[in-house]
KENURO-778305 format. One record per atom (N, C-alpha, C, CB): x, y, z; atom name. Coordinates in Angstrom, 1 decimal. Each point is the difference from the previous one (the first is absolute). Glycine has a CB too. Layout:
SITE       xx       yy       zz    a
SITE        X        Y        Z   CA
...
***
This chain:
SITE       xx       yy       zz    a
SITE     44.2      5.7    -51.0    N
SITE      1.5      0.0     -0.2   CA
SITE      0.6      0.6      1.2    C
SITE     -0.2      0.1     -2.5   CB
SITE      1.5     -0.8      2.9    N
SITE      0.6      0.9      1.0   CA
SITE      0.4      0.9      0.0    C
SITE      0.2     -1.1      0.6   CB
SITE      0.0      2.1      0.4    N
SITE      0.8      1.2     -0.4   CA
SITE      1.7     -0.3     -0.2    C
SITE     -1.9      1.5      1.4   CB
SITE      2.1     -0.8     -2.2    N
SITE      1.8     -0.8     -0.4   CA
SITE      0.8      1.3      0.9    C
SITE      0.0     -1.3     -3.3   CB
SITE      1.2      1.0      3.2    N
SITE      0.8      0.9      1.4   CA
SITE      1.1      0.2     -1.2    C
SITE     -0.4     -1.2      3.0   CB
SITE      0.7      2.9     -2.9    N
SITE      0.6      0.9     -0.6   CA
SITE      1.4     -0.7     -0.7    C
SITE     -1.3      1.8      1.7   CB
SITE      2.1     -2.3     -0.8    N
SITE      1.2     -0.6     -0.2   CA
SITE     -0.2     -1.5     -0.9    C
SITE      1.0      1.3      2.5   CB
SITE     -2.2     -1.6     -2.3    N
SITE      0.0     -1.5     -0.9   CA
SITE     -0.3     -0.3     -1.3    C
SITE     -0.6     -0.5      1.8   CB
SITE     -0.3      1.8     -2.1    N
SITE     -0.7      0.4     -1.4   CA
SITE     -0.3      1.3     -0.2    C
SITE     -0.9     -2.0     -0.1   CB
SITE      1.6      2.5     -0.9    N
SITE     -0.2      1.3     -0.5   CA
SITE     -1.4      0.3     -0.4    C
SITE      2.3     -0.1     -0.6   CB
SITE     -3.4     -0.8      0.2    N
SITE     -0.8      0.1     -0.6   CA
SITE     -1.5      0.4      1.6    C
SITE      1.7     -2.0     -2.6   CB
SITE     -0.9      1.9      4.0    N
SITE     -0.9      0.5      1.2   CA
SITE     -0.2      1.4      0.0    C
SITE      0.8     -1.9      1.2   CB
SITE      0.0      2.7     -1.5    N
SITE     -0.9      1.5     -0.8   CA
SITE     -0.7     -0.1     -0.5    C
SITE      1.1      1.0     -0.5   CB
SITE     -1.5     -1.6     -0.9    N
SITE     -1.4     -0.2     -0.5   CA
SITE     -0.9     -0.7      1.1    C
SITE      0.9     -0.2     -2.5   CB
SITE     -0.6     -0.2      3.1    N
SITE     -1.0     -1.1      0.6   CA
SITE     -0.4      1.4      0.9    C
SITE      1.0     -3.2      0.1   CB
SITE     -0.4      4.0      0.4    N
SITE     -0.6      1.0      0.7   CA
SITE     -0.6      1.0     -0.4    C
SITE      1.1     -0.7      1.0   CB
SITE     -1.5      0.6     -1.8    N
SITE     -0.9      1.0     -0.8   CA
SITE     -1.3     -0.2      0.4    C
SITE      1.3      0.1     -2.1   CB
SITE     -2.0      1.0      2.3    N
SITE     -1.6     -0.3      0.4   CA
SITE     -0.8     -0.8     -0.8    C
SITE     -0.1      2.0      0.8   CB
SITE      0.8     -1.2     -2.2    N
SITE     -1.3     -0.8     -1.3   CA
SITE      0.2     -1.8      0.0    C
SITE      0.3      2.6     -2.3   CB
SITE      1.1     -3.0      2.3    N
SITE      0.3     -1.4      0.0   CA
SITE     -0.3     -0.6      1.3    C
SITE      1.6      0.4     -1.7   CB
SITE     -1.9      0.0      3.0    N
SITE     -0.4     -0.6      1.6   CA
SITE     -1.3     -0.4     -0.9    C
SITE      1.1      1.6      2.6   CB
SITE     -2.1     -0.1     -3.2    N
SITE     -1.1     -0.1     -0.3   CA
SITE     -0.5     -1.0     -0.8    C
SITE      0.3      2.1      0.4   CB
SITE      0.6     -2.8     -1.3    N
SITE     -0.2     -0.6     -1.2   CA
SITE      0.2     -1.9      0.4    C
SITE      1.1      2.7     -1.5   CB
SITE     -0.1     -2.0      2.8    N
SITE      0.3     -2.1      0.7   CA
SITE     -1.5     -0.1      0.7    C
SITE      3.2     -0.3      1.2   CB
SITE     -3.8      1.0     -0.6    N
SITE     -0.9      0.3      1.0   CA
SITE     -1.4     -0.1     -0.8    C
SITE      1.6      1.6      1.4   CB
SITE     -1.9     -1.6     -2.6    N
SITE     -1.0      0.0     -0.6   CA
SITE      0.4     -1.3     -0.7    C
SITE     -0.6      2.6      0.1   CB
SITE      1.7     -3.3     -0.6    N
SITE      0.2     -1.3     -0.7   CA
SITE     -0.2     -1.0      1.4    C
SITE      1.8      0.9     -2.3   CB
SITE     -1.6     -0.4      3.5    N
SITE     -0.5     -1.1      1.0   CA
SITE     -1.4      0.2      0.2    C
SITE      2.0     -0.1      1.2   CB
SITE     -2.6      0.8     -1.5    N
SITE     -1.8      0.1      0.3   CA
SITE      0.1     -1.1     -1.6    C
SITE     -1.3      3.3      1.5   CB
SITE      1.8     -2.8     -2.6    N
SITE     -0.5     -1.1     -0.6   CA
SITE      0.7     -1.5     -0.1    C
SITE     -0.8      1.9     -1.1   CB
SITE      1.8     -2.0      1.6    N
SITE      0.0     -1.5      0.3   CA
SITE     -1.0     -0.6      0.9    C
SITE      2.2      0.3     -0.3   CB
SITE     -2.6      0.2      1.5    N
SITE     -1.5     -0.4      0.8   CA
SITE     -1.3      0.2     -0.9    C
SITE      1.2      0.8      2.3   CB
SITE     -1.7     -0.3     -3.3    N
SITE     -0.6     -0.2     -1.2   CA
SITE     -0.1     -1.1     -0.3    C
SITE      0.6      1.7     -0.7   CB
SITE      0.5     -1.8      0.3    N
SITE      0.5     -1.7     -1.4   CA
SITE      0.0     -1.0      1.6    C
SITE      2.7      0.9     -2.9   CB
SITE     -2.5     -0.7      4.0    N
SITE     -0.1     -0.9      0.7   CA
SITE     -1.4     -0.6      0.1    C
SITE      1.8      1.0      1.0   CB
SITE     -2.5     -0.1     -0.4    N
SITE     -1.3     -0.5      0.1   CA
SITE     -0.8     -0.4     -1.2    C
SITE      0.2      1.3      1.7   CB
SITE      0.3     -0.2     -2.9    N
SITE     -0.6     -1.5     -0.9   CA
SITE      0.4     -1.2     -0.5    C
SITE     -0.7      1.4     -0.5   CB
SITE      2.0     -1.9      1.0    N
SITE      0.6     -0.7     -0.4   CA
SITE     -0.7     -1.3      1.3    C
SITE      2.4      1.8     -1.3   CB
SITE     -2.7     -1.1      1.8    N
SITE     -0.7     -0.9      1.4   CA
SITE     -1.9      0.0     -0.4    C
SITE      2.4      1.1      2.3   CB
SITE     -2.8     -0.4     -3.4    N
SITE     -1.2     -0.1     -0.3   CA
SITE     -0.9      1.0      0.9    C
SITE      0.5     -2.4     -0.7   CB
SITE      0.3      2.9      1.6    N
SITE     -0.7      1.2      0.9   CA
SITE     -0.7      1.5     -0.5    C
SITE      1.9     -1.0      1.3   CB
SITE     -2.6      1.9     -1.1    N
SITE     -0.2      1.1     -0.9   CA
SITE      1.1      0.7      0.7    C
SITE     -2.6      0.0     -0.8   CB
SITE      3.2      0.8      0.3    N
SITE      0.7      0.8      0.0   CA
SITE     -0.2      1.6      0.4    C
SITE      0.4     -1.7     -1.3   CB
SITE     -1.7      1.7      2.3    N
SITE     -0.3      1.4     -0.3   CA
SITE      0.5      1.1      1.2    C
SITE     -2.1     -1.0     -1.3   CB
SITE      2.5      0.4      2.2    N
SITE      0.9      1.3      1.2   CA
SITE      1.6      0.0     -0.8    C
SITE     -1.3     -0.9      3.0   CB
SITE      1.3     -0.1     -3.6    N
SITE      1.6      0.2     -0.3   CA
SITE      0.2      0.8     -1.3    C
SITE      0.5     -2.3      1.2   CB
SITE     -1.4      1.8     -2.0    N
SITE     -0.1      1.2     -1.2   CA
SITE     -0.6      1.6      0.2    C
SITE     -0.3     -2.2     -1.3   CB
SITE     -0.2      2.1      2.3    N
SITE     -0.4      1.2      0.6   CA
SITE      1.6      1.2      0.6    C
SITE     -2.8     -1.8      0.8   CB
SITE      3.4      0.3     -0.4    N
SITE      1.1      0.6      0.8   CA
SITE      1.0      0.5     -1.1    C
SITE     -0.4     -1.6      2.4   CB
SITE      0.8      0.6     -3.7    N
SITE      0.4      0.5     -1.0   CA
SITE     -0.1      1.0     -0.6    C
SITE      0.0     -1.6     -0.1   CB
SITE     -1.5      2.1     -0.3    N
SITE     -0.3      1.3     -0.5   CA
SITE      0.3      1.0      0.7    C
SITE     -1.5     -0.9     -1.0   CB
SITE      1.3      0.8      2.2    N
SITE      0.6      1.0      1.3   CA
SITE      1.0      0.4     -0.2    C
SITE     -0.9     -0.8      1.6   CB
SITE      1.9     -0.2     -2.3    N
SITE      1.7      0.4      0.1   CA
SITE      0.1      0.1     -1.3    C
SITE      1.1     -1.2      1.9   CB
SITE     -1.8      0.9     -2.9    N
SITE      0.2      0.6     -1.5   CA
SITE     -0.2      1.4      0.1    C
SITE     -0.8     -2.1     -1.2   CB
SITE      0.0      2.6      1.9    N
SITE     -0.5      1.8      0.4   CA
SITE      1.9      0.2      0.8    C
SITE     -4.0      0.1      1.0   CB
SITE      4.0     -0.5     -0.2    N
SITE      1.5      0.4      0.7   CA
SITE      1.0     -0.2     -0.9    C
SITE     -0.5     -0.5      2.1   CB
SITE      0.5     -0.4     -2.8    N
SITE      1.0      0.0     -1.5   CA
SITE      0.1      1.2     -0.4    C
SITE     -0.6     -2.0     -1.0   CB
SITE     -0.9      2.6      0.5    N
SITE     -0.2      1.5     -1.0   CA
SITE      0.5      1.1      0.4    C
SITE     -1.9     -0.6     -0.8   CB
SITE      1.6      0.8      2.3    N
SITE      0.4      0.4      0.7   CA
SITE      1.5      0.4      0.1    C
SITE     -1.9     -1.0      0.4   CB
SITE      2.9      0.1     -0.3    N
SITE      0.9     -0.1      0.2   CA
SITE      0.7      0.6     -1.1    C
SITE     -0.6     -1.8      1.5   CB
SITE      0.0      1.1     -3.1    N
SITE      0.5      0.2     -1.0   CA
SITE      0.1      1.6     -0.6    C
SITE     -0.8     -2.3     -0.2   CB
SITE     -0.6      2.9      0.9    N
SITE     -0.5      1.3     -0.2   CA
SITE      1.3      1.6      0.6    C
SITE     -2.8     -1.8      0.3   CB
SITE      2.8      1.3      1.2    N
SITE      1.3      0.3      0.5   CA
SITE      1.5      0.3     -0.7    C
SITE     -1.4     -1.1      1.4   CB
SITE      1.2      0.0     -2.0    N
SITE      1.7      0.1     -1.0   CA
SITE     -0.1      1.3     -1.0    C
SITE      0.4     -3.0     -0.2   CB
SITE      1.2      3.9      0.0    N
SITE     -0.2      1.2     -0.5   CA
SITE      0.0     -1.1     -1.7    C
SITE      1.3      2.5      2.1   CB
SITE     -2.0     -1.1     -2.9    N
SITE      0.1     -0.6     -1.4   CA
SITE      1.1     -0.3     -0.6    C
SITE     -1.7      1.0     -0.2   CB
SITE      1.8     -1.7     -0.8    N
SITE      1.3      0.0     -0.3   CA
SITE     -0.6     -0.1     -1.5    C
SITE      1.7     -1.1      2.2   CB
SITE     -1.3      1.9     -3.2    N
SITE     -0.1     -0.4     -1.5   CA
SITE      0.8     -0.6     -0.5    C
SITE     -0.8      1.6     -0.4   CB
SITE      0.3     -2.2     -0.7    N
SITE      0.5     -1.6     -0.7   CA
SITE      0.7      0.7     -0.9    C
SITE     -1.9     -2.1      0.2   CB
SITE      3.2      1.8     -0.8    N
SITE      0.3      1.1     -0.8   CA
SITE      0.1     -0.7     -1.7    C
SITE      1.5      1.4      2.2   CB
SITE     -1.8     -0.2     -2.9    N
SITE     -0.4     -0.2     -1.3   CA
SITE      0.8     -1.4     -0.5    C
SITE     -0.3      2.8     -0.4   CB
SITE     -0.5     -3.4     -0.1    N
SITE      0.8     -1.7     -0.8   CA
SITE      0.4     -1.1      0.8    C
SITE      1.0      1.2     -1.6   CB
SITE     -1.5     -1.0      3.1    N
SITE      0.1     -1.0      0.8   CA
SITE     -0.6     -1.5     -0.7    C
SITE     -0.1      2.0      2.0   CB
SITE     -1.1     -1.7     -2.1    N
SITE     -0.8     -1.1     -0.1   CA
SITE     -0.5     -0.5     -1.3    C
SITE     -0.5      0.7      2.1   CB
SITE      1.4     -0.1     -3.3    N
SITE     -0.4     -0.2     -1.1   CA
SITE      1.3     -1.7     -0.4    C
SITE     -1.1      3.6     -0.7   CB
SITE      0.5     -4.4      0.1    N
SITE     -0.1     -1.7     -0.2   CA
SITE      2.1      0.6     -0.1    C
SITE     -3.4     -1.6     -1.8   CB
SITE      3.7      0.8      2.5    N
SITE      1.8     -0.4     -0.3   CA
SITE      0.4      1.1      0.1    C
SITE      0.3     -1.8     -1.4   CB
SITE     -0.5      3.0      2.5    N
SITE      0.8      0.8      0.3   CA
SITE      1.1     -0.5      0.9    C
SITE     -1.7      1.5     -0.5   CB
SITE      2.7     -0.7      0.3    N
SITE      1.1     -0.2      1.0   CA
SITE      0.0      1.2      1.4    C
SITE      1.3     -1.0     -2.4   CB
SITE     -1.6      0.1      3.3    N
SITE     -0.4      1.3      1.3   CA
SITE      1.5      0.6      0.3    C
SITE     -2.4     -1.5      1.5   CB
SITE      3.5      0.7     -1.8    N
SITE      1.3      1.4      0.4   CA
SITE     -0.1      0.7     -1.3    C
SITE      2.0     -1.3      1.7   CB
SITE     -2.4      1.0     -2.7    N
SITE     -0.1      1.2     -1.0   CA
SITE     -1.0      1.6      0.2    C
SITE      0.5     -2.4     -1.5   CB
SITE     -1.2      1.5      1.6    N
SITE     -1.5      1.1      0.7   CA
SITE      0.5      1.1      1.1    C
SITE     -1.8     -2.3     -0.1   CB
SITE      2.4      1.1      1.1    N
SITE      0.3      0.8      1.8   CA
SITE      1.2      0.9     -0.6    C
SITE     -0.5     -2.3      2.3   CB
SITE      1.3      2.2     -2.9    N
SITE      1.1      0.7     -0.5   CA
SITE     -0.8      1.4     -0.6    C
SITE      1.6     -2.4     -0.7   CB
SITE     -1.9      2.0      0.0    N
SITE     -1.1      1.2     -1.3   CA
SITE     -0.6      0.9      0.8    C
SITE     -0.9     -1.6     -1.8   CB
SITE     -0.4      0.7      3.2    N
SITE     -0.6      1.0      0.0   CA
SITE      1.3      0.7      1.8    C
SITE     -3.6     -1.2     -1.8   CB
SITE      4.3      1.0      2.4    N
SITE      1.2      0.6      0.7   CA
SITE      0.6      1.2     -0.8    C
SITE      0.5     -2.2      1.0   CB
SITE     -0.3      2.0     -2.3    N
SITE      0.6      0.9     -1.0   CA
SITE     -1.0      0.8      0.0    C
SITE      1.5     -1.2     -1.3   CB
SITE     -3.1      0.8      0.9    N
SITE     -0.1      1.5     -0.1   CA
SITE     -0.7      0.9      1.6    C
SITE     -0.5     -0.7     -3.1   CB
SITE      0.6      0.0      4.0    N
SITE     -0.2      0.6      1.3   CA
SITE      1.3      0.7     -0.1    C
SITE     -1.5     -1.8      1.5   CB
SITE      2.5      1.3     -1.9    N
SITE      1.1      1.1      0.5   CA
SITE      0.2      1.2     -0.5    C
SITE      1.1     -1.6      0.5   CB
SITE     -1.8      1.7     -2.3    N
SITE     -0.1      1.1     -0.8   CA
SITE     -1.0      0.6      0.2    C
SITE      1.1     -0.8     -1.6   CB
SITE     -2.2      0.3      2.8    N
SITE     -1.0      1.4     -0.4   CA
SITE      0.2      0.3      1.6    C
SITE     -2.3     -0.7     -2.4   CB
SITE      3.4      0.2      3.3    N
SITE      0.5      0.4      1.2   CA
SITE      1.2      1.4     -0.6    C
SITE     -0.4     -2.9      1.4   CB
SITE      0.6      2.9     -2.4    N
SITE      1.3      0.4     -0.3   CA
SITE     -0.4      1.2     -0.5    C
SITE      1.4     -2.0     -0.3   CB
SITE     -2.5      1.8     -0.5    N
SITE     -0.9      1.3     -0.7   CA
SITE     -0.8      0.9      1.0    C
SITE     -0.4     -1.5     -2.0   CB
SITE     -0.1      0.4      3.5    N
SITE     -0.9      0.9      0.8   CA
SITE      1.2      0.6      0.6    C
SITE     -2.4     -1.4      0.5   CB
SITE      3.7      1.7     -0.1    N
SITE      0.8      0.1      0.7   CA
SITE      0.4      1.8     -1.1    C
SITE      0.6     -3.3      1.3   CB
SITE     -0.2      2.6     -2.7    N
SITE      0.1      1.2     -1.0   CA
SITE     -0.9      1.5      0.0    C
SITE      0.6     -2.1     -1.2   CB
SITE     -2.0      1.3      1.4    N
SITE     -1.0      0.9      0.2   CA
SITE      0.0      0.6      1.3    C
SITE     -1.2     -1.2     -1.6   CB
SITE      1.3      1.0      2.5    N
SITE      0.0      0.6      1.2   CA
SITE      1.4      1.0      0.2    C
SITE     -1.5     -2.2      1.0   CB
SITE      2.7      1.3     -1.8    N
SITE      0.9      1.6      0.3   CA
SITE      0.0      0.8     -1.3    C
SITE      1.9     -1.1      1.7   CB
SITE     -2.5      0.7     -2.6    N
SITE     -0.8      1.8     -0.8   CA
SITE     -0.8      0.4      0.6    C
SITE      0.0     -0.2     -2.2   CB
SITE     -1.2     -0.3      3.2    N
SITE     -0.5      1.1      0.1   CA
SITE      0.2      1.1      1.5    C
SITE     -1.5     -1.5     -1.8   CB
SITE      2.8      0.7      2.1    N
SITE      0.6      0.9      1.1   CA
SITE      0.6      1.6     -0.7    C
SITE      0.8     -2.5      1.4   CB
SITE     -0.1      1.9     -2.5    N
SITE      0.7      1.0     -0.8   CA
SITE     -1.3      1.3     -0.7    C
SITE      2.3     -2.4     -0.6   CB
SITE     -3.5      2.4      0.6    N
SITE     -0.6      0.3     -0.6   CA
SITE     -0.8      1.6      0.6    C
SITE      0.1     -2.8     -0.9   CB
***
């Protein structure tokens, strides 16, 4: 895929992410895969070259900070602005509590 230019598609941030270069870059090793067997060929430098970039995928993926899924994301017909709402609310109360706690124990 090409690279898209900033002003034409908002969506060329994502495209510059390491993990997604990583992810076009490893779906082209496997389109040369499906090529060669689509041509009856064995496949074996090119699947070699795929697995190579499935390791740089992990890689890539590994790099990214964690992010926790927050409680009821993924439970059947949730509503994700209900969820993202919920779990924002309570980042801001136990922001609001770590903030409480720190000026008692100034006072202390």
């Amino acid at each position: 895929m090409p690279p898209r230019k900033k002003k034409d598609d908002p969506m060329a941030a994502v495209d510059a992410l390491p993990l997604v270069q990583e992810l076009e870059k490893a779906l082209a090793c496997l389109d040369a895969v499906e090529k060669d067997v689509d041509e009856g060929k064995r496949p074996g430098k090119d699947m070699d070259a795929f697995f190579q970039q499935l390791g740089r995928v992990d890689d890539a993926a590994a790099a990214l900070p964690e992010m926790p899924i927050p409680q009821g994301a993924l439970d059947d017909g949730a509503d994700l602005d209900v969820v993202a709402r919920q779990d924002l609310r309570r980042q801001l109360d136990d922001l609001a509590a770590e903030g409480h706690r720190k000026k008692n124990m100034k006072t202390l």
